[in-house]
ChimeraX commands (.cxc) that place a marker at each C-alpha (Angstrom):
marker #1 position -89.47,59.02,40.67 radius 0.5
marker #1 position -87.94,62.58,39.38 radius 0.5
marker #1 position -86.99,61.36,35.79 radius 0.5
marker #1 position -86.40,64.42,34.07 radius 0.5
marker #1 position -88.44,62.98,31.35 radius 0.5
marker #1 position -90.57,60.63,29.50 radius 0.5
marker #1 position -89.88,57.34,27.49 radius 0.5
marker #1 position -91.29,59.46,24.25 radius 0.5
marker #1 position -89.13,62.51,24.69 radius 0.5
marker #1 position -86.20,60.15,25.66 radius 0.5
marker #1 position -86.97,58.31,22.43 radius 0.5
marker #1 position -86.60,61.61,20.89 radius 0.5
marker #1 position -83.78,62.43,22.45 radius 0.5
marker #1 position -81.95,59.34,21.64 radius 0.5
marker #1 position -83.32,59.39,17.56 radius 0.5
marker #1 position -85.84,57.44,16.35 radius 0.5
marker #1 position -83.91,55.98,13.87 radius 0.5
marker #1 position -81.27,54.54,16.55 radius 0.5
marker #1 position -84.10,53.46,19.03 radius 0.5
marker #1 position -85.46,51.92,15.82 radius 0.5
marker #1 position -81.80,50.33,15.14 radius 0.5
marker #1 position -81.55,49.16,18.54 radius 0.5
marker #1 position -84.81,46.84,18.64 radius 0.5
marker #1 position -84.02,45.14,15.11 radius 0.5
marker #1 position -80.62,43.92,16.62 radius 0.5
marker #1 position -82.50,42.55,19.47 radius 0.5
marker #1 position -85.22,41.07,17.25 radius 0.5
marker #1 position -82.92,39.35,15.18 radius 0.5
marker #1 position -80.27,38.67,17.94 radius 0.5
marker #1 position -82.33,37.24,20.13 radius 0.5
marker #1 position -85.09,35.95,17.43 radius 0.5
marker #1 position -87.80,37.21,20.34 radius 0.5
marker #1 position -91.22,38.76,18.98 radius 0.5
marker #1 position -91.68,41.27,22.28 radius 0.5
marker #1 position -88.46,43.02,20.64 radius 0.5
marker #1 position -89.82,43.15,17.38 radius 0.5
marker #1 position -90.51,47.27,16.72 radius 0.5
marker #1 position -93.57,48.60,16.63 radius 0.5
marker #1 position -95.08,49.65,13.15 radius 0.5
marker #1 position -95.95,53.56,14.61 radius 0.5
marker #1 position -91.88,53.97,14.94 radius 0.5
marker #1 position -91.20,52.33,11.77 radius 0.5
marker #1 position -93.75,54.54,10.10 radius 0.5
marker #1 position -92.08,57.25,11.52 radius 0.5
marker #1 position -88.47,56.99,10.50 radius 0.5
marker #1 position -89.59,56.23,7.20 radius 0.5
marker #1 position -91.11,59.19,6.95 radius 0.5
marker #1 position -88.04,61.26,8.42 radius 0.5
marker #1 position -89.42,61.87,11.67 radius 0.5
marker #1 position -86.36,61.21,13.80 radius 0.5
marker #1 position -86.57,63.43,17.00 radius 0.5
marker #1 position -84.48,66.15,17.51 radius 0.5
marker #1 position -81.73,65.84,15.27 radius 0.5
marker #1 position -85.25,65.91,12.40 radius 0.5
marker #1 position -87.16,68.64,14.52 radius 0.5
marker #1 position -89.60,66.42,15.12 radius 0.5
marker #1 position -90.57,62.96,15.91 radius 0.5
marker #1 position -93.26,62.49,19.28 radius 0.5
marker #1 position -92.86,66.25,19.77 radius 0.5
marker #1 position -92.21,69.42,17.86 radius 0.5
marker #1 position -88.56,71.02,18.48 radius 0.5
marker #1 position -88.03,74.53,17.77 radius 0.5
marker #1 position -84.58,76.14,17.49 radius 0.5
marker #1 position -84.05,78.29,21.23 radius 0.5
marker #1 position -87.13,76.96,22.42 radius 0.5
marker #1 position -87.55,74.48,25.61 radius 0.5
marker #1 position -91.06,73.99,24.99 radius 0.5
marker #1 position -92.17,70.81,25.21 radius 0.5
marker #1 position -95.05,70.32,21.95 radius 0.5
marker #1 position -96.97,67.57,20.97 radius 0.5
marker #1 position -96.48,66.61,17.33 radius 0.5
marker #1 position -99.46,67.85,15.31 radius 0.5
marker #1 position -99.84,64.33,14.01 radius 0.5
marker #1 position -100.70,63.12,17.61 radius 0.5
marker #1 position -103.42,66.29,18.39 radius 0.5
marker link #1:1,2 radius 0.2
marker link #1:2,3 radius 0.2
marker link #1:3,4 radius 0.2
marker link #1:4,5 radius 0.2
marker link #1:5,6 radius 0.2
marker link #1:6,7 radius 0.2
marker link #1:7,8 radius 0.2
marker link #1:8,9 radius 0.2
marker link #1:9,10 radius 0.2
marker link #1:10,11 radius 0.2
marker link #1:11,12 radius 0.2
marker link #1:12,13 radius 0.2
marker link #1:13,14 radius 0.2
marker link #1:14,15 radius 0.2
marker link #1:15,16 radius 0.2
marker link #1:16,17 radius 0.2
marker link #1:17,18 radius 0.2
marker link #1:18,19 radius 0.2
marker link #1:19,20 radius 0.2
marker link #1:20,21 radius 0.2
marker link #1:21,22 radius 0.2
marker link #1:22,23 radius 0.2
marker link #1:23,24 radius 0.2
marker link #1:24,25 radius 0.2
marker link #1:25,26 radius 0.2
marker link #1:26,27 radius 0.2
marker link #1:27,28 radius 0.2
marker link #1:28,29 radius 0.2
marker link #1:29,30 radius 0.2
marker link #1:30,31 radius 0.2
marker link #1:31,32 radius 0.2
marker link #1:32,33 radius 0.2
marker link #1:33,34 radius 0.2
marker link #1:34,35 radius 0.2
marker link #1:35,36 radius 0.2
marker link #1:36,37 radius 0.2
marker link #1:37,38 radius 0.2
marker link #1:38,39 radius 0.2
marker link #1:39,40 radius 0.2
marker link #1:40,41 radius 0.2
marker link #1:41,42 radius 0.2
marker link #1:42,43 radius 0.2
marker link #1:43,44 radius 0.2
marker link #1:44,45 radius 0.2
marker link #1:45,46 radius 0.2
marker link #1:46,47 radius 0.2
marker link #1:47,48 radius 0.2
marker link #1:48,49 radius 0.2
marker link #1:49,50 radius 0.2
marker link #1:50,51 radius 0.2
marker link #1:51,52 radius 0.2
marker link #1:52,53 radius 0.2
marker link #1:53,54 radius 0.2
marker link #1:54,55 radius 0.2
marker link #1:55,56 radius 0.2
marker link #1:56,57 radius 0.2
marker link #1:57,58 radius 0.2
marker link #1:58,59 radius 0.2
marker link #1:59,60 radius 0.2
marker link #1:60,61 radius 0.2
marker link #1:61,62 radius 0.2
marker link #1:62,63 radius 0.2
marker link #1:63,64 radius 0.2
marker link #1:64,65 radius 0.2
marker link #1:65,66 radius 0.2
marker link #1:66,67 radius 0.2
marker link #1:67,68 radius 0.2
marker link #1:68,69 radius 0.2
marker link #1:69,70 radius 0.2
marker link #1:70,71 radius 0.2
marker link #1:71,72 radius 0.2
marker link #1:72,73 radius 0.2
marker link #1:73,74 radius 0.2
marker link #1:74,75 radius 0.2
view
């Protein structure tokens, strides 16, 4: 389908923290469990992985690097 990446990376991309923002509008908006977040994300943003903007969140991000890592935490 040539999507120049994944949902995880795209989550990355996006921050966490916003995806994170985004699904406890809809949750409460919308009062609908299937938007309720999941506890790995909130886990995550609690703990300051964000995504980029932290260095990492699904993946590691490097200054000048366009390597694509796995987070440690996920090895």
């Amino acid at each position: 389908m040539a999507h120049p990446m994944g949902p995880l990376q795209l989550a990355d991309f996006i921050g966490l923290d916003v995806c994170l923002s985004i699904l406890q509008v809809l949750h409460d908006g919308f009062g609908n469990p299937k938007y309720a977040p999941c506890p790995l994300l909130v886990n995550m943003v609690t703990a300051g992985y964000l995504g980029v903007k932290s260095g990492e969140g699904f993946y590691k991000y490097t200054a000048g690097s366009k390597d694509l890592v796995v987070s440690g935490r996920f090895k």
